[in-house]
N, C-alpha and C positions, 0 to 999 in steps of 0.2 A: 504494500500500500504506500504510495505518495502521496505526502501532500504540501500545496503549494501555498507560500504568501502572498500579499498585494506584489509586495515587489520584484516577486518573480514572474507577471504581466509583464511583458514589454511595453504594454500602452501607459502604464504607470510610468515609465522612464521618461524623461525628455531630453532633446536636443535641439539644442540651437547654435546656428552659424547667419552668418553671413556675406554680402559682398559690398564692396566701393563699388559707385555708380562711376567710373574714373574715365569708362569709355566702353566701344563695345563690347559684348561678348565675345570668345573665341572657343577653338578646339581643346585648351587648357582647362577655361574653366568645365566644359562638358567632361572630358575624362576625370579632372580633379578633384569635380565638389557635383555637381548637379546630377549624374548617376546617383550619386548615394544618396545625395537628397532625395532623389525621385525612391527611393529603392526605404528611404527610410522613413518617410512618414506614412507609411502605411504599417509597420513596427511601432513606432513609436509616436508622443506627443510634440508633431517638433516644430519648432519655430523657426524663419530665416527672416531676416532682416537687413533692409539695404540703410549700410550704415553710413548713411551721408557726413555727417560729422568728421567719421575718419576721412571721408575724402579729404577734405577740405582742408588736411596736413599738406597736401601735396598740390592741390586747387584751390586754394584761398584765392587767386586771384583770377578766375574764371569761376564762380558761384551759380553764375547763371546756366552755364555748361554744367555743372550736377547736377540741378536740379531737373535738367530735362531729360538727364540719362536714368532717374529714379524711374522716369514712365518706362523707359528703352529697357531695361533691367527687368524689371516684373514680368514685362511684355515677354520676355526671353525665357524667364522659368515658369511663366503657362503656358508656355508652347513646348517647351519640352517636360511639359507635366505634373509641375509640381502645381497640386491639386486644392485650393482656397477649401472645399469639402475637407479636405483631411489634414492642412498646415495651415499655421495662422504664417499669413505674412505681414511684416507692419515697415514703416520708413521710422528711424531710428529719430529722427530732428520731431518727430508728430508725436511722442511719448518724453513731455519735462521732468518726469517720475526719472527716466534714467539720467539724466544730465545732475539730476537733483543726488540721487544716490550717488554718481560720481563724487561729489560734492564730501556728502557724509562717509562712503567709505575709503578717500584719498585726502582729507583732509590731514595737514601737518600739526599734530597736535604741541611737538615739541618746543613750541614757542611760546 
């Protein structure tokens, strides 16, 4: 006889990743990250997020250029499947909750 707990459900688990809207897709990101995404929210609870914020390390001075590739980006992992039914997708700058927790858990207390 086996028996299982909650967290040996894989839909209990979650994962989340994401991508910089920095420019188009390629055959990188397809072999790299987007298989498994496609392959893992149907396993799991999983999150991907276009993390514009990071962009903006490397495109601060083109802002208007990420923000149009947020659409081109999404556009890219529903067509190759990744499924709004089965994964939350969300734009990282649309959620102040995260900026805010950046805040509280990298704040320098030693001063």
């Amino acid at each position: 006889m086996t028996t299982s707990s909650p967290s040996a459900d894989s839909k209990t688990r979650r994962i989340m990743s994401g991508m910089r809207p920095t420019g188009r897709l390629h055959i990188g990101h397809y072999y790299g990250a987007l298989l498994n995404w496609v392959a893992f929210q149907s396993r799991y609870e999983a999150y991907y997020s276009v993390v514009d914020w990071h962009a903006l390390t490397t495109k601060y001075a083109n802002s208007k250029e990420v923000k149009k590739q947020i659409w081109e980006i999404v556009l890219d992992w529903l067509c190759m499947g990744i499924d709004p039914e089965q994964s939350t997708i969300y734009v990282q700058s649309a959620i102040p909750e995260i900026a805010e927790l950046h805040l509280l858990l990298f704040d320098d207390h030693s001063s």
